[in-house]
Every structure is written in structure tokens, then in C-alpha cells.
C-alpha positions as a Markdown table, in Angstrom:
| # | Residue | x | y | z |
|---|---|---|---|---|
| 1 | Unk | 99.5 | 43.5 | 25.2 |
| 2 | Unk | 95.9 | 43.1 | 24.2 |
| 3 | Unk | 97.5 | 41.0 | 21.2 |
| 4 | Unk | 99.4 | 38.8 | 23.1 |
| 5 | Unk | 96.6 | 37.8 | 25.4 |
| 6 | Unk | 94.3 | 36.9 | 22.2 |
| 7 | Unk | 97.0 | 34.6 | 21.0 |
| 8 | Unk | 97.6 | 33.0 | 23.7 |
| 9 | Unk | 93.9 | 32.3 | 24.6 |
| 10 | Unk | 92.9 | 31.1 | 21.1 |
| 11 | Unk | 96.4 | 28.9 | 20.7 |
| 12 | Unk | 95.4 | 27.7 | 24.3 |
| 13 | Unk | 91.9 | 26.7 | 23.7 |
| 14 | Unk | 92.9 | 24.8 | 19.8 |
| 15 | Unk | 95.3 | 22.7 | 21.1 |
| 16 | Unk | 93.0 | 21.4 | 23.9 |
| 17 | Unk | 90.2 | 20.8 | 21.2 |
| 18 | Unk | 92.9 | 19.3 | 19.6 |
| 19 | Unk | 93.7 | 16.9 | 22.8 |
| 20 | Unk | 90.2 | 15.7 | 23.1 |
| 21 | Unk | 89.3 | 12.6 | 21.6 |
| 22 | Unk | 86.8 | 12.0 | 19.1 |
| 23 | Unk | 85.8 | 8.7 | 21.1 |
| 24 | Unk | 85.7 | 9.7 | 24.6 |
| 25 | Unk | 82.7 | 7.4 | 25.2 |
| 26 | Unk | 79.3 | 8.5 | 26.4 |
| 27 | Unk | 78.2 | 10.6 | 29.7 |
| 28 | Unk | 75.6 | 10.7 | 32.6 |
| 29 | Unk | 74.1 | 13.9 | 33.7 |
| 30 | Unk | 73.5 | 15.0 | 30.4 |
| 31 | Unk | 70.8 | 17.2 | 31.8 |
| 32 | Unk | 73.5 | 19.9 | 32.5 |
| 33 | Unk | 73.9 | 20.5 | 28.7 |
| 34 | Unk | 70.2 | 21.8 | 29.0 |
| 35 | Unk | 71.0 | 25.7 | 28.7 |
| 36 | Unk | 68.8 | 27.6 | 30.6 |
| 37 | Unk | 68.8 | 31.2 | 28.6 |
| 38 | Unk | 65.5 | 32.6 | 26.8 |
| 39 | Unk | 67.6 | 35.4 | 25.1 |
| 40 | Unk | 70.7 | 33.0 | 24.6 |
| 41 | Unk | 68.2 | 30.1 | 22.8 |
| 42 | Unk | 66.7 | 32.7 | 20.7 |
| 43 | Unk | 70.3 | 33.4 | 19.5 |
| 44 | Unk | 70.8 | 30.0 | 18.7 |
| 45 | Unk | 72.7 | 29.3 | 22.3 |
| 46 | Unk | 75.4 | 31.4 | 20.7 |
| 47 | Unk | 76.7 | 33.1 | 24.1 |
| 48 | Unk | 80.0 | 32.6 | 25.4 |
| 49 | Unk | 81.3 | 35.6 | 23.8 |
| 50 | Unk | 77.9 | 37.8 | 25.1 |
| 51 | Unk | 77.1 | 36.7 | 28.4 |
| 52 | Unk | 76.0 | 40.0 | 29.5 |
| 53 | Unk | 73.1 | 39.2 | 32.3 |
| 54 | Unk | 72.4 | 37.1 | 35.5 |
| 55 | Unk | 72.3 | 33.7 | 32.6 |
| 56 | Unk | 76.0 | 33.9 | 32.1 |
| 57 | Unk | 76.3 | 31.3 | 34.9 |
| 58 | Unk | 74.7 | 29.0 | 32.3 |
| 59 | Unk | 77.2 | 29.5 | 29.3 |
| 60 | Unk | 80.4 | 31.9 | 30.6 |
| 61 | Unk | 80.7 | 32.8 | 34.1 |
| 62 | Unk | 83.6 | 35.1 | 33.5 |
| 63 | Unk | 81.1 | 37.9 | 31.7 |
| 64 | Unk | 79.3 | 38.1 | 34.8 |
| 65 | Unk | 81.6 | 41.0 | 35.4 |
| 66 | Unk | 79.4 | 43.1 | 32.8 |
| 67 | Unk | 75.9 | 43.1 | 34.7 |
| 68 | Unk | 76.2 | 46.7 | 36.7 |
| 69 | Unk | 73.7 | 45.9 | 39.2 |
| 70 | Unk | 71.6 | 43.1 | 41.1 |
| 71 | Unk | 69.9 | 40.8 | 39.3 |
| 72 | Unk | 67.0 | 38.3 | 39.8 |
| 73 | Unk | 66.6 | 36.0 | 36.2 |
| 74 | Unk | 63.6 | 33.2 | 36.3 |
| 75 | Unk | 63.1 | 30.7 | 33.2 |
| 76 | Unk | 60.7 | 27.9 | 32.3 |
| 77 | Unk | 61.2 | 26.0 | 30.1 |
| 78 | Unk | 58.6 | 23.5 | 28.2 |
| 79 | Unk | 60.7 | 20.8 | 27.1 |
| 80 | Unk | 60.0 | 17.4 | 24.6 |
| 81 | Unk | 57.5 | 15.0 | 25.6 |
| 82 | Unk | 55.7 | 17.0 | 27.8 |
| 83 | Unk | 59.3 | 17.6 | 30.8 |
| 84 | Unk | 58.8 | 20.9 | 32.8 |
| 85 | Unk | 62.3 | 22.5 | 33.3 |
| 86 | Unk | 62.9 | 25.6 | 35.3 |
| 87 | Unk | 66.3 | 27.6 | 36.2 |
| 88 | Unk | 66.8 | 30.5 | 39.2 |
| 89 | Unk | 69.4 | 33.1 | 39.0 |
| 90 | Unk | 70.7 | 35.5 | 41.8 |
| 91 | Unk | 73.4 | 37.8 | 40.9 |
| 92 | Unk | 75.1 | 40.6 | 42.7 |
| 93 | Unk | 78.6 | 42.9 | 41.9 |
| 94 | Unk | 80.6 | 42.3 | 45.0 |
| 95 | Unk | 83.2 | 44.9 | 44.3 |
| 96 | Unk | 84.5 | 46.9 | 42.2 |
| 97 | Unk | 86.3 | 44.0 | 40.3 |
| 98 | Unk | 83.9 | 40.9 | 41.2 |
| 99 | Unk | 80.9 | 39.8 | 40.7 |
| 100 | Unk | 79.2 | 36.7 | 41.9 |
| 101 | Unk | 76.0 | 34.5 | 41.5 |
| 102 | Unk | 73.8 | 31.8 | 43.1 |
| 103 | Unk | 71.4 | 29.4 | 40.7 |
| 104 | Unk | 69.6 | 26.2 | 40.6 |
| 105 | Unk | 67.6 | 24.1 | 38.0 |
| 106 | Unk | 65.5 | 21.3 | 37.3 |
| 107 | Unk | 63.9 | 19.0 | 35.3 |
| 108 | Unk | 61.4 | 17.0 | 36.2 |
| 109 | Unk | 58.9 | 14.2 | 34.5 |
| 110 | Unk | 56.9 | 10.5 | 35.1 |
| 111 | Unk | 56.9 | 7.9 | 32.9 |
| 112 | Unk | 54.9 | 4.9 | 31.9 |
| 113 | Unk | 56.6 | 1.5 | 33.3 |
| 114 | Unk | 56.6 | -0.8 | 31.1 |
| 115 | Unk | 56.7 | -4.8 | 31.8 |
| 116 | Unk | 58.8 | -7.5 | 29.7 |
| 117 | Unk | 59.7 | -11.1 | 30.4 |
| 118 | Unk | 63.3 | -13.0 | 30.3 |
| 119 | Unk | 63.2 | -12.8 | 26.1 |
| 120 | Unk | 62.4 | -8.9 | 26.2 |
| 121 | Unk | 58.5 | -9.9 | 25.0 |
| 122 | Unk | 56.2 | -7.0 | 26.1 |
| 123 | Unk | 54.0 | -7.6 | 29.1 |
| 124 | Unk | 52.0 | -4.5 | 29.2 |
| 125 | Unk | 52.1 | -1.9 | 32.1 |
| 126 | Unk | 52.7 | -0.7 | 35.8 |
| 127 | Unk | 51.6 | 2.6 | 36.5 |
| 128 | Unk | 54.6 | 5.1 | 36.3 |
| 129 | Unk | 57.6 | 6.1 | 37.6 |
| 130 | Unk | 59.2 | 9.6 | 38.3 |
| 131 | Unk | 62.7 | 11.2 | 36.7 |
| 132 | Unk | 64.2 | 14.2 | 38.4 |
| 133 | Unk | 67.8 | 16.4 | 37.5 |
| 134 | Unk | 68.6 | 19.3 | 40.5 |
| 135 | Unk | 71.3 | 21.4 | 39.7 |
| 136 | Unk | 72.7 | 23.9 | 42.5 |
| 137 | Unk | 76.0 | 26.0 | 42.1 |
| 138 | Unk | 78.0 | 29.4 | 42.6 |
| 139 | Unk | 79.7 | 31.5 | 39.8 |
| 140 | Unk | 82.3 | 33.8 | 40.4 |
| 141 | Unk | 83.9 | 36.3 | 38.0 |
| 142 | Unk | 87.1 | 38.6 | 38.3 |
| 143 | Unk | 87.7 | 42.0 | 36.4 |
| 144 | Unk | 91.8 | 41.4 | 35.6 |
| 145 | Unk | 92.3 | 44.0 | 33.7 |
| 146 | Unk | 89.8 | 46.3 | 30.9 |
| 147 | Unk | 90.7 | 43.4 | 28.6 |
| 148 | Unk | 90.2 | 40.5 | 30.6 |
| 149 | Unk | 87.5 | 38.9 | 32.9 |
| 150 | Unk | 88.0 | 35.3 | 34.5 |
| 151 | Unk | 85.3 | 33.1 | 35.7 |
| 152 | Unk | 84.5 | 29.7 | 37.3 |
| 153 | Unk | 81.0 | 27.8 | 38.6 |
| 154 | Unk | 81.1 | 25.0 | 41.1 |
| 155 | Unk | 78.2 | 22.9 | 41.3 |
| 156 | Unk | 76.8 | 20.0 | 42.7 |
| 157 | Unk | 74.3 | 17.4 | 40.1 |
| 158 | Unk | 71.9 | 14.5 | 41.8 |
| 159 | Unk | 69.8 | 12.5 | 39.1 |
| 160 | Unk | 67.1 | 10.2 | 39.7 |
| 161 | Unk | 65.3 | 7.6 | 38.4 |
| 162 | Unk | 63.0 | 5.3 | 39.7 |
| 163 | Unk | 63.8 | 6.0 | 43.7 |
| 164 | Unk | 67.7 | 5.6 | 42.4 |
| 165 | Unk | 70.1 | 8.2 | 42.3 |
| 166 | Unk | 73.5 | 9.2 | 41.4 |
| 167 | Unk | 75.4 | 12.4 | 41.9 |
| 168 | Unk | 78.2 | 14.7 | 40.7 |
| 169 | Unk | 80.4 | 18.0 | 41.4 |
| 170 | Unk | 82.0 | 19.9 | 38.3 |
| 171 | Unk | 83.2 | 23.1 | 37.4 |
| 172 | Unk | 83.0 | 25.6 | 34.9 |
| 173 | Unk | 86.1 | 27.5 | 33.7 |
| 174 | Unk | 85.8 | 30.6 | 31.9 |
| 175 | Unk | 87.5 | 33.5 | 30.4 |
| 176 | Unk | 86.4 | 36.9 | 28.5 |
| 177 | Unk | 88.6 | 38.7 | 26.6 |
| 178 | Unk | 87.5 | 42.5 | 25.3 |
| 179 | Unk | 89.7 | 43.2 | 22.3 |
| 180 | Unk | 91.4 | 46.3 | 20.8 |
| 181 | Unk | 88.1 | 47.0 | 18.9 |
| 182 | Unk | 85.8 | 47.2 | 21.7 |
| 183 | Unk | 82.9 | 46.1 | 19.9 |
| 184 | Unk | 84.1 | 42.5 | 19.4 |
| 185 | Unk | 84.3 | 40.6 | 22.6 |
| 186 | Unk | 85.8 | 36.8 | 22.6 |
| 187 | Unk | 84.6 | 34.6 | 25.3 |
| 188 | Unk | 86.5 | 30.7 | 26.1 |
| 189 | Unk | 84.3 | 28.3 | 28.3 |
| 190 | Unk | 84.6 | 24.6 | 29.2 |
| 191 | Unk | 82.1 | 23.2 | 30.8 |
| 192 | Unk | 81.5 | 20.6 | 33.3 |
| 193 | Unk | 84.7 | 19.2 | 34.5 |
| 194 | Unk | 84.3 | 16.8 | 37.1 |
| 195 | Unk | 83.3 | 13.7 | 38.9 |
| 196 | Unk | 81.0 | 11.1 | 40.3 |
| 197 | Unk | 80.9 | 11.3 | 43.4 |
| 198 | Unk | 77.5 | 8.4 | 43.9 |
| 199 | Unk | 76.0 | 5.9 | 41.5 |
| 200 | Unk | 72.8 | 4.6 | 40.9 |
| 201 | Unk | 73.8 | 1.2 | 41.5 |
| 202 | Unk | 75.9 | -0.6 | 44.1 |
| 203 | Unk | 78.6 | -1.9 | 41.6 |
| 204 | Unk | 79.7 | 2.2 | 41.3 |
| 205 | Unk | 79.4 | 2.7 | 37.7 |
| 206 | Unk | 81.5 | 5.4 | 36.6 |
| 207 | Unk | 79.7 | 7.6 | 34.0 |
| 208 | Unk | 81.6 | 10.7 | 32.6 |
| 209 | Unk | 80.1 | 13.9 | 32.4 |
| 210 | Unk | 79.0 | 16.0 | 29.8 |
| 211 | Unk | 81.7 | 18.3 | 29.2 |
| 212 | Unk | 81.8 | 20.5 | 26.6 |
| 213 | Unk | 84.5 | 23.4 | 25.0 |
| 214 | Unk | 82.7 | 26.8 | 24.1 |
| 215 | Unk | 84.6 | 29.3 | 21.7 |
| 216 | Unk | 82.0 | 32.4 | 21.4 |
| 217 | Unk | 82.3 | 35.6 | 19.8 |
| 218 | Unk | 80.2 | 39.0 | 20.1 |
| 219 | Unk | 80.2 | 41.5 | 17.9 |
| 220 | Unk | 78.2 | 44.7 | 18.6 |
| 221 | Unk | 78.2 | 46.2 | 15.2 |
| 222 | Unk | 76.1 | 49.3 | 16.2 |
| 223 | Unk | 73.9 | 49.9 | 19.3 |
| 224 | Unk | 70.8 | 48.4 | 17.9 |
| 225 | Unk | 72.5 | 45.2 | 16.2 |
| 226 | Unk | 74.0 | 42.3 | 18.2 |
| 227 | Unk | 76.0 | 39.3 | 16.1 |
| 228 | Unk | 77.3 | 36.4 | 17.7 |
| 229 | Unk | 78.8 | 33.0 | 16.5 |
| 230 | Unk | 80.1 | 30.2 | 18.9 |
| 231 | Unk | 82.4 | 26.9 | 18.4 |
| 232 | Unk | 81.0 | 24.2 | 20.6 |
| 233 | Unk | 82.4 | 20.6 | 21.0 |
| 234 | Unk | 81.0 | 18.2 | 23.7 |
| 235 | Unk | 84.3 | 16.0 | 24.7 |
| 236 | Unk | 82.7 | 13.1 | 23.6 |
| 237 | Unk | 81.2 | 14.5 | 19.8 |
| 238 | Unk | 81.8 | 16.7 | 17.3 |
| 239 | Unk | 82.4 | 20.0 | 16.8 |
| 240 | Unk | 79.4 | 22.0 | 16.1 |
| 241 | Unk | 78.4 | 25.7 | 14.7 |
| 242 | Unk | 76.0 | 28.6 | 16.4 |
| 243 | Unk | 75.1 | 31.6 | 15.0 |
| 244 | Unk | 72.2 | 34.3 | 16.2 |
| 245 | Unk | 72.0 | 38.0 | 16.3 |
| 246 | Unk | 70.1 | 40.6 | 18.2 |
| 247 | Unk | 68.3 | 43.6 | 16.7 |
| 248 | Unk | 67.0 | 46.4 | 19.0 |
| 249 | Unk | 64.2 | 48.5 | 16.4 |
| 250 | Unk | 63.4 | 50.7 | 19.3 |
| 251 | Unk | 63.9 | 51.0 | 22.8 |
| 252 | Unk | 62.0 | 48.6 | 25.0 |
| 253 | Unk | 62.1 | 45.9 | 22.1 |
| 254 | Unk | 64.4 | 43.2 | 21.1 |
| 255 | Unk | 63.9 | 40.7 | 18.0 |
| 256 | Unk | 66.6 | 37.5 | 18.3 |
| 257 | Unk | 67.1 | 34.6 | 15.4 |
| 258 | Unk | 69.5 | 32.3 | 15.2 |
| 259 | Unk | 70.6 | 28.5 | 14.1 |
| 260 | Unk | 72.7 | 25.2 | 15.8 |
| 261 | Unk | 74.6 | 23.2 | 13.8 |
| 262 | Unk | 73.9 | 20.6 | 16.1 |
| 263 | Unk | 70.2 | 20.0 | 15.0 |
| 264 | Unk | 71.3 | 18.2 | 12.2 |
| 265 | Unk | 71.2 | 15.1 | 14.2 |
| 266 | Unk | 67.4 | 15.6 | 14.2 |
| 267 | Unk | 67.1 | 15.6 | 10.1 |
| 268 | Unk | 65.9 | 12.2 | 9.8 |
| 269 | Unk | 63.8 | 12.9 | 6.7 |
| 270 | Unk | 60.4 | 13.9 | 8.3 |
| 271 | Unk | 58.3 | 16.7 | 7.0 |
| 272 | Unk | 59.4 | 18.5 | 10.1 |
| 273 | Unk | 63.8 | 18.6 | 9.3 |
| 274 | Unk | 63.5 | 21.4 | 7.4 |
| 275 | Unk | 63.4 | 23.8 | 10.4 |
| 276 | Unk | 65.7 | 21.5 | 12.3 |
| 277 | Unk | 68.1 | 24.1 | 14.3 |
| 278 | Unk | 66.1 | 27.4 | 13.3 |
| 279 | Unk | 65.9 | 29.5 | 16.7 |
| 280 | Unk | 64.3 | 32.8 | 17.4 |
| 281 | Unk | 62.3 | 34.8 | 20.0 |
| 282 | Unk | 62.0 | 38.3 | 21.5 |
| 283 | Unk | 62.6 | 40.7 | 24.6 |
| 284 | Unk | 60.5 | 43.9 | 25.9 |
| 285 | Unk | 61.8 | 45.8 | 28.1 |
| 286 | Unk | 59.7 | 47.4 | 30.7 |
| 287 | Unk | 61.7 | 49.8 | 33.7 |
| 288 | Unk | 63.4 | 47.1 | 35.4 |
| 289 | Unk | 61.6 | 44.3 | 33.9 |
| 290 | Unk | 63.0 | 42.4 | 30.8 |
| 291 | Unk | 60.9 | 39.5 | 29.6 |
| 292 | Unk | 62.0 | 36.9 | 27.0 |
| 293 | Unk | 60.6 | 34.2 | 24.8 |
| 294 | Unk | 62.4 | 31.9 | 22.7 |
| 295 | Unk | 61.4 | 29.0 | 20.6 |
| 296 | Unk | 63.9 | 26.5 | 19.3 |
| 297 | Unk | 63.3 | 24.0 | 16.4 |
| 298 | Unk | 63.6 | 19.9 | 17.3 |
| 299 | Unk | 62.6 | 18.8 | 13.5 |
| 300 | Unk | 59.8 | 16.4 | 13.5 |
| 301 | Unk | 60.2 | 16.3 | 17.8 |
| 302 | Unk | 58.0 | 19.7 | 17.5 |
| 303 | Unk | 59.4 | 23.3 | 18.9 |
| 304 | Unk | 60.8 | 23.6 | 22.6 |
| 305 | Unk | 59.7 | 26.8 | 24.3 |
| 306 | Unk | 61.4 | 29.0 | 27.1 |
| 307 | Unk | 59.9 | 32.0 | 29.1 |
| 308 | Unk | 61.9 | 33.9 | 31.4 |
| 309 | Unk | 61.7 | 37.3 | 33.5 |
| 310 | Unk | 65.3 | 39.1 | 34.5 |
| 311 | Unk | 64.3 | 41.6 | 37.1 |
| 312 | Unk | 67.0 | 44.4 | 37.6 |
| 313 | Unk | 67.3 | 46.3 | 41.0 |
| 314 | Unk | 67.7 | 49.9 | 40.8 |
| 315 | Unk | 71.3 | 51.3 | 41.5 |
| 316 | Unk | 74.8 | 50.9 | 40.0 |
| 317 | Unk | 78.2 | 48.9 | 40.8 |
């Protein structure tokens, strides 16, 4: 049985890669593709098939089923250019065979105006204007069976710019499959499937969203080693590569690397391409307290840095 659910997931989730177009055009919102995850990032965002604490809602709501008790995750992130980012996670087992969680996120930043006449010539500046992304949603995962979780996240997007806004509701489909060998876990996730439902603009632009397809795998070789590798293809790209693994070399310690394939957009020849896509960070565990840091390579846009604190309330599903 466990068989027949593998090949059907993995036949399931080719041919829909397989249905998306290489030229599906370009998408709004793209701050939702921001992954808010210091131990996922560290691992080179290679998650779908992990997904084993309160940041699931950010790559594979259906291994929310895993997390055994209340959890409270925090992350700030210091993105390009000086943008502050921050994420909130609330997660709770329901019952026996569900677990659910709350979460929002931002990004916020000002800009310089900037002035220009009829022919586009520069007229100097105009003080500045502010940028804002909110994200709120709800993630629910279902235990099926001991080989099978399912998931899904609704949410709601508003960007603005400028004192104009647009807005959006997707979802998040997901699915986790535990295989025969229990130490390789498969997760399936796509990723913002939705609509607009308010434009920046009176004429009601329609802008597609980011949506993306996530193929993950986790393999938990022994206790104290972690490997993961995921297949990711926004609808409107390529497909790209993840790696990252996780090594515990005592208790209370975690040391994470990883790499994106997807960072080769950013090799543009500068001195700084070389480490284009390198990832890595670390995790100390302290009673209920985990605290992670990850650092992600942009080339020669410098390093991106995340912080987060996943506190874990005492007591058991």
C-alpha cells in the first residue's frame, strides 16, 4: 500500500510540473516567496520533505502533524537594501490526528522618490515613500494514515506602495508521505494558488501570483545527521535544485549548510558570485528554547540574515 501511494504522489506531482508552462508571465505579491525559516534557510530552504516545527506553515503545512506539542516560532529577518522582515507562528495539535496553526508576516521599507520629466530626464528628489507586504493565514494538517499527512494554508496578501494597495487570497496544498523506510520522508507542496481580489489601480490589473511546486525529501540517516534535497519550480521559471543537511555533534547543538540552485541568477561576474547560493547557520537548544541563525549568500548583493526563537510548551499531544 505504502508503494502505491508513492507512485501515485510522485506520477501526480510530474505531470503537473509537466502541465505548467515555461512562459506563464510574471507575478505580483512576490513577497510571499520570502520563506520565513532560520533552520529551513540554513538548509538551503530545502524543507518540504522536513517540515517538522511551528515554520512548516511556510514550506509544507501537511508536516505540521509532527510537532508533539504547542508551539510559539518568532523570526527576523534582515533583508537586501536595508528591508526589515518579520514572521509569527502559533501552533497547537488539536487532536489526536490534527494539528493546526495561526501566522503572519511582513516586510516593510521607504524609499527615495525620485523626479523625472515627460522624456524620463532625471529631476532630482522628493523625500520618500513607504512599501509594505502583510501576510495573515491558517494551516491545517490531517494524520490519514502512519504513512500519510495532508495539509492546506489559506491566507489573505495586501501590498502597498506609495498609499496604493492591492490584495490577494491563495492557498497552500500539501501532502507528506512517510515511506517503508521510515527514515526517508517525501513531502509534495504547491504554493500560492489563488487570486486578486483588489488592484492598485482603478483599471483592475490582474497580476498572477507567485506560485510555486515544491518536491522535498528528508532523509534522517542516523539521529545526529539530517539530509534533505528539494525540487522547486515557481509556475512562471524554471526548475531549480536545494540541498542542505543538519548535523547534531551533541545535544543542545545543531550545525546546518546548505546551497539553492536558484542563486545562480545572482552570478553576474562580481567578486562576490562565488558564494552565490552557499547557505548555513546553527541551532542551540536550551529546555524549551531553540534559537536559530541562518545566513544565506546573494553574490555581490551581500549575505541576508535571519534570527528566530521557537519556544515549545511543556506537555505532549
Amino acid at each position: 500500500m505504502k508503494k502505491i501511494i508513492s507512485i501515485i504522489l510522485l506520477t501526480g506531482l510530474i505531470s503537473l510540473c509537466y502541465a505548467i508552462h515555461e512562459d506563464a508571465g510574471t507575478t505580483g505579491f512576490t513577497f510571499s516567496r520570502l520563506l520565513f525559516s532560520p533552520r529551513a534557510s540554513a538548509m538551503g530552504s530545502a524543507y518540504a520533505g522536513v517540515s517538522s516545527d511551528a515554520e512548516a506553515v511556510f514550506f509544507n503545512p501537511a508536516g505540521l502533524y509532527q510537532i508533539n506539542n504547542t508551539q510559539v516560532n518568532a523570526v527576523y529577518m534582515n533583508y537586501l537594501d536595508g528591508i526589515n522582515c518579520g514572521a509569527l507562528v502559533y501552533a497547537k495539535p488539536l487532536t489526536d490526528h490534527s494539528t493546526y496553526a495561526l501566522y503572519s508576516r511582513f516586510l516593510s521599507t521607504t524609499e527615495t522618490r525620485t523626479l523625472s520629466d515627460a522624456m524620463g530626464n532625471y529631476l532630482g528628489t522628493d523625500g520618500t515613500f513607504g512599501y509594505s507586504n502583510i501576510e495573515a493565514g491558517g494551516s491545517y494538517s490531517y494524520h490519514v494514515s502512519n504513512s500519510l499527512n495532508l495539509g492546506g494554508t489559506g491566507k489573505l496578501l495586501y501590498e502597498s506602495i506609495d498609499g496604493n494597495s492591492a490584495s490577494a487570497f491563495a492557498l497552500d496544498l500539501a501532502l507528506y508521505h512517510i515511506t517503508e523506510n521510515e527514515k526517508l520522508h517525501i513531502g509534495i507542496a504547491m504554493r500560492n494558488l489563488g487570486f486578486q481580489i483588489s488592484s492598485f489601480t482603478a483599471e483592475k490589473y490582474q497580476e498572477n501570483l507567485p506560485a510555486t511546486v515544491d518536491l522535498g525529501f528528508g532523509f534522517q540517516i542516523i539521529p545526529a545527521l539530517l539530509l534533505a534535497a528539494d525540487f522547486y519550480k515557481p509556475f512562471n521559471n524554471d526548475y531549480y535544485t536545494r540541498f542542505g543537511l543538519e548535523i547534531i555533534p551533541q545535544e543542545n547543538l545543531r550545525i546546518r549548510a546548505g546551497y539553492k540552485s536558484d542563486a545562480s541568477d545572482l552570478k553576474t561576474g562580481g567578486s562576490g558570485e562565488a558564494l552565490a547560493g552557499l547557505t548555513g547557520g546553527f541551532g542551540v537548544v536550551w529546555d524549551c528554547y531553540e534559537i536559530n541563525y541562518a545566513f544565506m549568500a546573494y553574490g555581490d548583493l551581500g549575505f541576508v540574515n535571519q534570527l528566530g526563537i521557537n519556544y515549545k510548551f511543556k506537555g505532549n499531544r
